[in-house]
Structure formats: structure tokens, C-alpha cells
N, C-alpha and C positions, 0 to 999 in steps of 0.2 A: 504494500500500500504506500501508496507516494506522502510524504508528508504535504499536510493541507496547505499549507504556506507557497507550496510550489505548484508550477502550473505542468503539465504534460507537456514533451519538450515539442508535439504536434502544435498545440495550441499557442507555444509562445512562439513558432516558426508562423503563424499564422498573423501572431499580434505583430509579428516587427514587419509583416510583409505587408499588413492592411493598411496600404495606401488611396486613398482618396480620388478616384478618378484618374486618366494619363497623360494629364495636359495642366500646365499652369499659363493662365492667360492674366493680362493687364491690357484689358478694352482702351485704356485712358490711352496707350503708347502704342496700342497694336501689336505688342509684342505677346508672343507664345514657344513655349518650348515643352517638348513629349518626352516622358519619361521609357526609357527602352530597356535598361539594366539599374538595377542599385546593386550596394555592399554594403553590408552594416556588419562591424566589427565591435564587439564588446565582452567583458567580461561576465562570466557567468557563473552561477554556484549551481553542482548536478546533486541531486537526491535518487539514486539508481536501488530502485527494490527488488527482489526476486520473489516472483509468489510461488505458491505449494505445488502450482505445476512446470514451475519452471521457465514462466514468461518475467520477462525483463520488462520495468518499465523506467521512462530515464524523466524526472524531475527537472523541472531547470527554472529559476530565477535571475535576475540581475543581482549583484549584490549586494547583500541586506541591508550592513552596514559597517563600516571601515574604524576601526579601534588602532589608537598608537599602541603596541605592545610590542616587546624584544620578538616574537616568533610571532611573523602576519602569516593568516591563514593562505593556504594557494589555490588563488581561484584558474578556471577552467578558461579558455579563451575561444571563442568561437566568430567565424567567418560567414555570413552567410551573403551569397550573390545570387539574385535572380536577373534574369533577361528575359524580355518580350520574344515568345518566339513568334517570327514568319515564316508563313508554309511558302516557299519556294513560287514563282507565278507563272513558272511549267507546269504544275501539280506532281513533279517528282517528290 
């Protein structure tokens, strides 16, 4: 069982990906630009459970919260890149 505090690492791949439409516009200047790839790079804390049959589920949070102490916790570092894909306009 995942500790409550953390989200299912599905669901936070979901929250850092839910971006708002693909385009930012400024009607005032005419300008627009479309968003086609992002990378969001940030620290993470994993909470990895194993249930009675054996399925893995992997926790993840940002982290919680940062204390000066001689021995800092070490957190987990992850990458994630999405890109727009287009299908080809051959249809290969």
C-alpha cells in the first residue's frame, strides 16, 4: 500500500504533463507560439511497496520538505520529456 501522502507515480506523470491547451497567444501583438515537446526535470521522493502478490507499486512526491542536518536525505531525480507526435503526411 502506497503511503497516503504520495501520489501513484501514473498520476503525478499525469499532473506535471497536464498542460492547458497547445498554443499561447497575445491577441494584443499577434503573437502565438505551439507547444510541441516539454522536459520537466525535478527532484523526487519514491515510496515503492510490494503487495502479497507480488505487484510493485512506485509512490512519488516532490519533496516534502528540506531540513539543514549533517546527513541530507537523497532524493531520487527524474526527467520526464514529452513530444507532440505527427503521423507522417504519406500515412507511413
Amino acid at each position: 500500500m502506497i503511503d497516503e501522502s504520495f501520489l501513484s507515480f501514473r498520476n503525478i506523470l499525469d499532473k506535471l504533463l497536464d498542460i492547458p491547451g497547445n498554443s499561447i497567444r497575445d491577441e494584443n501583438s499577434g503573437m502565438h507560439f505551439y507547444i510541441d515537446e516539454i522536459e520537466i526535470a525535478t527532484p523526487v521522493e519514491l515510496d515503492i511497496s510490494v503487495d502479497d502478490n507480488g505487484k510493485v507499486t512506485i509512490g512519488s512526491v516532490p519533496p516534502l520538505y528540506r531540513v539543514n542536518t549533517s546527513f541530507r536525505p537523497s532524493y531520487h531525480s527524474i526527467t520526464v520529456k514529452a513530444e507532440k507526435y505527427t503521423p507522417p503526411e504519406n500515412g507511413e
